[in-house]
Residue, then its C-alpha position, 0 to 999 in steps of 0.5 A: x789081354x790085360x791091360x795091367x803092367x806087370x813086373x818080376x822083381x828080384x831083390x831084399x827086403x829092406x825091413x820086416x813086413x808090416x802086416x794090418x787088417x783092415x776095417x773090413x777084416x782083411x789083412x794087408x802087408x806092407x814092405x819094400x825090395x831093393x835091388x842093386x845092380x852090379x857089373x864086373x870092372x874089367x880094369x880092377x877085376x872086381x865087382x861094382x854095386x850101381x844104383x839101387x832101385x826101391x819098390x814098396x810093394x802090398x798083398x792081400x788076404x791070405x797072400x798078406x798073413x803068408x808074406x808076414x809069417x814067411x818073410x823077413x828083412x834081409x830076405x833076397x826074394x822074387x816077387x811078381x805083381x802089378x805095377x801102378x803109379x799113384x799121384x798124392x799131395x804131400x803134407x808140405x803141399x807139394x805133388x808127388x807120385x809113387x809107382x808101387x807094386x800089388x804083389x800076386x806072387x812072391x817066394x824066397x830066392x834060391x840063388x844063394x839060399x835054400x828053402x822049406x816050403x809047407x803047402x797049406x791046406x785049405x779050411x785052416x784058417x787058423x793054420x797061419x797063427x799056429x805056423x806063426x808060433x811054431x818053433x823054426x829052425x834056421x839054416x843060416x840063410x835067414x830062412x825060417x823052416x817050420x818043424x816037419x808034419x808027418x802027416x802033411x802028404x807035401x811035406x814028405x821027401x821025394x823019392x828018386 
């Protein structure tokens, strides 16, 4: 058993993920979820937003490139991933910590959306740019769906 605290976190993205390769060559993304409690007023009869909660949140490797070409602000999205707090001195010299998440997994929530997803295949390195530049169509959601591969076999309709 891990000793690792993991969490699923519902929520948007509050900008576009910011994607970086490191000095090593391997790419990280940066971005951050809110998530808004509501709960009904039974005395007003309406729906009432609470606090909102922040959670910057990182992946790593090809995780990183497919979050970057995927995902963008506004996006309601499910994420589960490492939770740490992390101690740092900020630039005026006081103590602060942060608690962030590793993302280990991530998709588009589909509560108010839908989605089209194309399972990349392994050995396509390059496959992340070329999706990337591929021309999207919307479906009114803010959801990205790339063009259909007629030759990819998990991109074809189910059959009932």
């Amino acid at each position: 058993m891990s000793d690792e605290l993991t969490m699923t976190m519902t929520g948007n993205l509050t900008a576009d993920p910011e994607l970086r390769t490191t000095s090593k060559g391997m790419s990280v993304v940066n971005f951050t979820i809110a998530h808004t409690t509501r709960s009904f007023n039974r005395s007003t009869s309406q729906w009432e937003d609470g606090s909102a909660t922040f959670m910057r949140c990182s992946a790593w490797r090809d995780l990183a490139d497919h979050i970057s070409s995927s995902l963008s602000k506004g996006m309601a999205v499910v994420a589960t991933g490492r939770i740490a707090q992390r101690a740092f001195q900020a630039q005026d010299g006081s103590n602060r910590s942060v608690i962030e998440m590793t993302v280990e997994d991530i998709g588009a929530s589909l509560k108010s959306a839908t989605s089209v997803t194309t399972r990349l295949q392994s050995g396509k390195g390059n496959q992340r740019n070329e999706r990337r530049n591929a021309p999207q169509q919307g479906n009114g959601q803010g959801f990205g769906v790339p063009e259909d591969d007629p030759s990819d076999p998990f991109n074809q309709p189910a059959e009932f």
